[in-house]
C-alpha positions as CSV (number, residue, x, y, z in Angstrom):
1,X,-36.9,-34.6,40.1
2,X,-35.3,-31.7,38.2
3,X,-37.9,-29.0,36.9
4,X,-36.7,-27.9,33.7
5,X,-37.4,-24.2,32.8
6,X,-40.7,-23.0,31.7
7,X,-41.6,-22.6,28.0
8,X,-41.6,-18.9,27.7
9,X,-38.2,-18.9,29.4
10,X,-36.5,-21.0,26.9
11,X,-37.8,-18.7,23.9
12,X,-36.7,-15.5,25.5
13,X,-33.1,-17.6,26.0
14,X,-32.8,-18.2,22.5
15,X,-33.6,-14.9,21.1
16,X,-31.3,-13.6,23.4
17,X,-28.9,-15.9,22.1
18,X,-29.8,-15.1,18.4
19,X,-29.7,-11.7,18.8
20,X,-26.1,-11.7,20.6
21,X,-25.4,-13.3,17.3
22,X,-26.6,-10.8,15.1
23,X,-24.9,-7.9,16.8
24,X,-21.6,-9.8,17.0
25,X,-21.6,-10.8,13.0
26,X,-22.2,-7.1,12.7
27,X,-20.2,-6.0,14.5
28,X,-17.5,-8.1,12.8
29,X,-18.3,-6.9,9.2
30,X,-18.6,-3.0,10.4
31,X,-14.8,-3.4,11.4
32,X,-14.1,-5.4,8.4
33,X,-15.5,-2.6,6.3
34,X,-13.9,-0.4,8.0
35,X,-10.2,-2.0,7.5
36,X,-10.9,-2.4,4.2
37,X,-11.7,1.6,3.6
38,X,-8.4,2.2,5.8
39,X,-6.3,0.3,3.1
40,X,-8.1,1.7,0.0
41,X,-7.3,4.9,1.5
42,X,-3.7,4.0,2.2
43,X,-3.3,2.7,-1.7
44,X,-5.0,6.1,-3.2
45,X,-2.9,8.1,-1.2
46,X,0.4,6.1,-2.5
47,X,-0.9,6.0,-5.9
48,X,-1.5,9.5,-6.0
49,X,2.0,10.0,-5.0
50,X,3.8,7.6,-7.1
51,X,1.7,9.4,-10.2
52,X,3.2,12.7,-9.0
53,X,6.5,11.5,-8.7
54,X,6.5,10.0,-12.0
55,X,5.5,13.1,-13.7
56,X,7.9,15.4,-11.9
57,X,10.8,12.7,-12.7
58,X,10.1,13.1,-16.6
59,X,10.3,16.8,-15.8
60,X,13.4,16.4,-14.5
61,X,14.7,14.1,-16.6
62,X,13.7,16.9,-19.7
63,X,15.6,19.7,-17.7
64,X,18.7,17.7,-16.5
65,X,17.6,18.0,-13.0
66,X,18.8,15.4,-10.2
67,X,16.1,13.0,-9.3
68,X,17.4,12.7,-5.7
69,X,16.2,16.0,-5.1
70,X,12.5,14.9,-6.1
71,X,12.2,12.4,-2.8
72,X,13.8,14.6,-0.5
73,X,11.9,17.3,1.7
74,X,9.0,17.6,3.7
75,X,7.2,14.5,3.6
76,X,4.4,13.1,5.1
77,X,5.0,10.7,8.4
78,X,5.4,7.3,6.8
79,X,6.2,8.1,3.5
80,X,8.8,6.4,1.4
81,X,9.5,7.5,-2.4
82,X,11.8,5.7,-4.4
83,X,12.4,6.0,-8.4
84,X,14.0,3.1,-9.7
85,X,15.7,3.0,-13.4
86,X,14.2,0.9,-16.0
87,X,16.4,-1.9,-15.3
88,X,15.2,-2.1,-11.0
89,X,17.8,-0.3,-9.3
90,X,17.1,2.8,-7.9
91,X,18.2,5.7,-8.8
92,X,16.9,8.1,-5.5
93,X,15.2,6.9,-2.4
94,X,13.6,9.2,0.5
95,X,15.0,7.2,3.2
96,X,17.7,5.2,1.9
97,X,21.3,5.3,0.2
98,X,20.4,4.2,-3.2
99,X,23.4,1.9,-3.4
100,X,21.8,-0.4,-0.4
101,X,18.8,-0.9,-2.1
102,X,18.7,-4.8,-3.7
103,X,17.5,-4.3,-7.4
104,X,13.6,-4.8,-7.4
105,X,13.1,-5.7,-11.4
106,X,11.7,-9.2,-10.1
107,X,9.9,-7.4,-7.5
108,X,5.9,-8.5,-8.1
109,X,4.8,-4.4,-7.9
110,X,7.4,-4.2,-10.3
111,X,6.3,-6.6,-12.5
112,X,2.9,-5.7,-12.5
113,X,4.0,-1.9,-13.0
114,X,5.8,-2.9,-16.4
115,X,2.9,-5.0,-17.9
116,X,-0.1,-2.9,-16.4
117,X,1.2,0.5,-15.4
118,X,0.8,0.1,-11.6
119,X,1.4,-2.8,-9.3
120,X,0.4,-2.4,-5.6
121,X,1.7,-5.0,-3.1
122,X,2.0,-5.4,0.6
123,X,5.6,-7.2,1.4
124,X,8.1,-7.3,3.8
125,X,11.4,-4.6,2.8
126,X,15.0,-6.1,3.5
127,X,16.2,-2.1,4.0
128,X,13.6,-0.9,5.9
129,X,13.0,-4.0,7.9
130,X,9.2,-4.5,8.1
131,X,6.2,-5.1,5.7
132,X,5.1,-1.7,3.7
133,X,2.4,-1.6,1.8
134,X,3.8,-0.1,-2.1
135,X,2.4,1.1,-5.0
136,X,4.6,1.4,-7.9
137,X,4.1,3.2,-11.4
138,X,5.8,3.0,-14.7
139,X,7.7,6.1,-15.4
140,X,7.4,6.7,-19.4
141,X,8.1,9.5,-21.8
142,X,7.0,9.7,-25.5
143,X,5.9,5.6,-24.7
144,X,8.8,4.4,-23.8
145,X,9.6,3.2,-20.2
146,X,12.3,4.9,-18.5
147,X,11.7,3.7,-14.9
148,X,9.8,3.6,-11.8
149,X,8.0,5.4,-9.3
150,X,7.8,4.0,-6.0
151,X,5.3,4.8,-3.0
152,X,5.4,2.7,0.3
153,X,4.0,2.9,3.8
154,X,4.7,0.8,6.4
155,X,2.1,-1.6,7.8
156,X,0.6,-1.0,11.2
């Protein structure tokens, strides 16, 4: 005959058991938490910089400056700027030849940017080839739209 464990055995099992549990389930939601404060991070940061953009554009735009020279120079790791016309196409890019860049009008951070005033979106780039995360403002001066400022990141 098989003795099965004794009483005080059994409890001690299951508390183990539940407490593993516990300390696995938070475990999960302190990394969750943490991956979500890493990609609120990310989007301020590119928000912040698409804002920046947008108002040195209108700047430049006011003095007849070229905006190519507003995403060019020492930027951080990662970084992408792009300002597109009012229409999608882009006008200056930090990493690209304007002229390869597919228009973006229908893009959904795009469309969100023209009815809200910013659109973030994570999707995969056909220039860059990989997913970036992007926050894109409307560019307007005296309330009228005049294009788009673009901020993306690739996705780790």
């Amino acid at each position: 005959m098989i003795r099965g464990r004794p009483y005080a055995l059994r409890v001690f099992s299951a508390i183990l058991i539940v407490a593993s549990l516990v300390l696995a389930t938070a475990l999960v939601i302190e990394v969750a938490s943490v991956h979500y404060q890493a990609n609120l991070d990310e989007t301020s940061r590119l928000e912040a910089s698409a804002l920046l953009l947008s108002d040195r554009y209108v700047a430049a735009v006011h003095a007849g400056s070229p905006a190519a020279l507003l995403v060019h120079g020492n930027l951080p790791a990662g970084l992408r700027l792009t300002i597109l016309d009012s229409g999608g196409s882009a006008v200056a890019d930090s990493k690209f030849d304007p002229g390869s860049i597919t228009n973006r009008i229908a893009d959904p951070e795009v469309k969100q940017a023209a009815a809200v005033g910013v659109g973030v979106v994570v999707s995969y780039r056909i220039e860059s080839g990989q997913r970036e995360r992007t926050v894109c403002v409307a560019i307007k001066d005296t309330g009228s739209l005049i294009g788009f400022a673009v901020a993306s990141s690739p996705v780790v």
